[in-house]
C-alpha positions as CSV (number, residue, x, y, z in Angstrom):
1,X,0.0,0.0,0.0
2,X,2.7,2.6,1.0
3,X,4.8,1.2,-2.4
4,X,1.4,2.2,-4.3
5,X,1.0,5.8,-2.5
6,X,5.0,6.7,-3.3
7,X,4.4,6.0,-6.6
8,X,1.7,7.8,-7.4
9,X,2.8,10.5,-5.6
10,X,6.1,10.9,-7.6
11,X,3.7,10.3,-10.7
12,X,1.8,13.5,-9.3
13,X,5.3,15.4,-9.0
14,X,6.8,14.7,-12.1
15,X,3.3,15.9,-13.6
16,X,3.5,19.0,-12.3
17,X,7.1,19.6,-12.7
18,X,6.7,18.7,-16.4
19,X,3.4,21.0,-17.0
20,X,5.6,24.1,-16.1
21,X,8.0,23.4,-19.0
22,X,4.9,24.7,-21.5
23,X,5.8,28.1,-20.3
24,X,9.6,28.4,-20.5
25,X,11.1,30.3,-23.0
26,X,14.3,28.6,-24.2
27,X,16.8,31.6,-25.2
28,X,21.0,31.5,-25.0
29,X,20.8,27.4,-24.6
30,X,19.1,28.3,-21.3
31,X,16.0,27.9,-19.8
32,X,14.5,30.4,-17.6
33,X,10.9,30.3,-16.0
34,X,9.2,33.0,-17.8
35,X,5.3,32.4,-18.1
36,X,5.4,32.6,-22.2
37,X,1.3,33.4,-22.0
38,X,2.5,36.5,-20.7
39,X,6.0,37.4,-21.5
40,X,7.8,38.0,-24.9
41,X,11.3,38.7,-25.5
42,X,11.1,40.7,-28.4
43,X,14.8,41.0,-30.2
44,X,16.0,44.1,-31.2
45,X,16.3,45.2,-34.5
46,X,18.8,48.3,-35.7
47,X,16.9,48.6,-39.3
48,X,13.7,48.8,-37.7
49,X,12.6,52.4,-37.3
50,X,10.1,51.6,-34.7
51,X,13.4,49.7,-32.4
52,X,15.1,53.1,-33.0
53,X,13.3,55.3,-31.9
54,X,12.8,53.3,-28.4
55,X,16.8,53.1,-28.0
56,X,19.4,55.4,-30.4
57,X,22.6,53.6,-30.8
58,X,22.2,50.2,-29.7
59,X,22.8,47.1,-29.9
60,X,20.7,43.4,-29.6
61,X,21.4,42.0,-26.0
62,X,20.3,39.0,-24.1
63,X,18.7,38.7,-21.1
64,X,19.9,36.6,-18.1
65,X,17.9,35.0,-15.1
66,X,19.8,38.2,-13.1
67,X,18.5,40.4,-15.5
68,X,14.6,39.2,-15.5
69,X,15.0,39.4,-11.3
70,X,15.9,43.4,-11.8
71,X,13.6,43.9,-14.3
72,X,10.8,42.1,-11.7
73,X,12.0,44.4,-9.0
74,X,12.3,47.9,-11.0
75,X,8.9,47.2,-12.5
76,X,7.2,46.5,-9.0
77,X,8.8,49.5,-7.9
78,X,7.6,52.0,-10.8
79,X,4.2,50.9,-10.4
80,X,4.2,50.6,-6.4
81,X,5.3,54.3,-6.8
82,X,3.1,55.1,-9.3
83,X,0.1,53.6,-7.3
84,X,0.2,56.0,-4.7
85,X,-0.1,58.7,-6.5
86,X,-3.0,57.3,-8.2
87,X,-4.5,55.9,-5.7
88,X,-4.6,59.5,-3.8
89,X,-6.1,60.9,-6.9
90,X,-8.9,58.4,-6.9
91,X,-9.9,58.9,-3.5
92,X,-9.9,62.4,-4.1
93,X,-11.6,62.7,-6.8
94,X,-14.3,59.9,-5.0
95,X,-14.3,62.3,-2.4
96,X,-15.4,65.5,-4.5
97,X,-17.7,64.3,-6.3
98,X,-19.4,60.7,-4.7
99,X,-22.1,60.8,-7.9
100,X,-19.3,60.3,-9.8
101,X,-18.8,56.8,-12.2
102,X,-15.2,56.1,-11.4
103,X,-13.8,53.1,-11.2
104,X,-10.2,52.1,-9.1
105,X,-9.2,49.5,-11.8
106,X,-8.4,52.9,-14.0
107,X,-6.2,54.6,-11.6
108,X,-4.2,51.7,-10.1
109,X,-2.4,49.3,-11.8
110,X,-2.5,45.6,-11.0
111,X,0.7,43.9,-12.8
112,X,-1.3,40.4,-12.9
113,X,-3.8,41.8,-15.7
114,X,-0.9,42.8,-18.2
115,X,0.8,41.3,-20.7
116,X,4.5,42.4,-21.4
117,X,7.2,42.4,-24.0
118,X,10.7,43.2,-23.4
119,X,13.2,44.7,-25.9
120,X,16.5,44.4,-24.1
121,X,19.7,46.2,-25.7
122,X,23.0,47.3,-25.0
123,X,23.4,50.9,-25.5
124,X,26.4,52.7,-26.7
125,X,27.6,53.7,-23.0
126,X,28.0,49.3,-23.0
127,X,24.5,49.6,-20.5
128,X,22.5,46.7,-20.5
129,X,18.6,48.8,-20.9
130,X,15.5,47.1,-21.6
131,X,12.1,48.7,-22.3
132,X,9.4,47.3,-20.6
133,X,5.8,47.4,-23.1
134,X,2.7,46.6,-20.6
135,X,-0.5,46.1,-22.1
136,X,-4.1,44.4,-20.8
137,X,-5.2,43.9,-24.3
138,X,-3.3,43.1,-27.6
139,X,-6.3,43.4,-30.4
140,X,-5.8,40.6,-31.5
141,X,-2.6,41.1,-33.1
142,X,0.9,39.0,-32.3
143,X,2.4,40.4,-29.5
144,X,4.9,37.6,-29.2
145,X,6.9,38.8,-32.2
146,X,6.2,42.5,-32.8
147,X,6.2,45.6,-30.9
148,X,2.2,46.6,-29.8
149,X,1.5,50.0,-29.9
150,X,-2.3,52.0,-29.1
151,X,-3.3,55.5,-29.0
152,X,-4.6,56.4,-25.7
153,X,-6.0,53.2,-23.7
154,X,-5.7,54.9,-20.0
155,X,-3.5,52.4,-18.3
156,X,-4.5,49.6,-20.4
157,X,-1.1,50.5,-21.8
158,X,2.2,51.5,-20.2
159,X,5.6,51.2,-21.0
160,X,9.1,51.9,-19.2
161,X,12.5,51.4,-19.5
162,X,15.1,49.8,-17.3
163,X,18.8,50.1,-16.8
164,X,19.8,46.9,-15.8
165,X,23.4,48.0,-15.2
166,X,22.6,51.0,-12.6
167,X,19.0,49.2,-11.4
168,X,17.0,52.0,-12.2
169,X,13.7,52.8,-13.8
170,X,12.9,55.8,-16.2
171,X,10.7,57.1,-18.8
172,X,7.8,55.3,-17.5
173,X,4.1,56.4,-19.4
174,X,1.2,55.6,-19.0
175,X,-0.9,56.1,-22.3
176,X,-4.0,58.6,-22.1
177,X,-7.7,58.1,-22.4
178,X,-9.6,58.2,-25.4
């Protein structure tokens, strides 16, 4: 009986641990967990004017397990910090005027509904940079090999950039509302 229960138990495990392997995306002979529903490593392309305009001067880089950890932990940050502010707009504005038909979920931002796509480069300083795309819809279109861009969207749609070298965020925006 216990023979039966270890066995089926490690059948149970070895479930699991191979239903996980769906979501890894296999890049520099090196698998990293990156949930591929949700994630795309877009590469960077110098002949693409659209690539150029995000990053002047650079060059295609790789990302590392390192790298997606301070790319994690910038992008909490940004949007922790960014979630104040918001969130003291909202109840200000709830405050004001209680009649009024607004809605949290459009102020704060609530990284488990987005999407992302990251176009990581290396700069001509030799700075490892990535810029950070965030989106709760894609339209439709393939998101997993081309850059998604909308007019307004509210916060549907933000982007960011990262400097993986120094750790730091920048250029964050969030798009406006149509």
């Amino acid at each position: 009986m216990m023979k039966n229960i270890l066995i089926f138990s490690l059948i149970i495990i070895f479930s699991c641990k191979n239903a996980t392997k769906g979501n890894l995306i296999k890049t520099q002979e090196k698998s990293r967990l990156i949930d591929s529903t949700t994630t795309a490593i877009i590469n960077y392309d110098s002949n693409s004017i659209h690539h150029n305009y995000i990053f002047e001067n650079s060059k295609k880089a790789n990302l590392t397990d390192s790298d997606i950890l301070k790319i994690e932990s910038q992008l909490e940050k940004c949007i922790s910090e960014h979630n104040v502010y918001e969130l003291k707009l909202y109840n200000k504005i709830k405050k004001e005027r209680p009649e009024a038909e607004i809605y949290k979920q459009n102020f704060v931002i609530e990284l488990n509904r987005y999407k992302r796509q990251y176009l990581p480069v290396t700069n001509e300083l030799g700075e490892k940079e990535v810029w950070i795309n965030c989106f709760c819809t894609t339209h439709n279109r393939n998101w997993k090999e081309s850059i998604l861009s909308a007019k307004d969207g509210g916060n549907c749609f933000f982007k960011l950039k990262v400097n993986l070298t120094n750790d730091v965020f920048y250029d964050f925006w969030v798009n406006g509302s149509s």
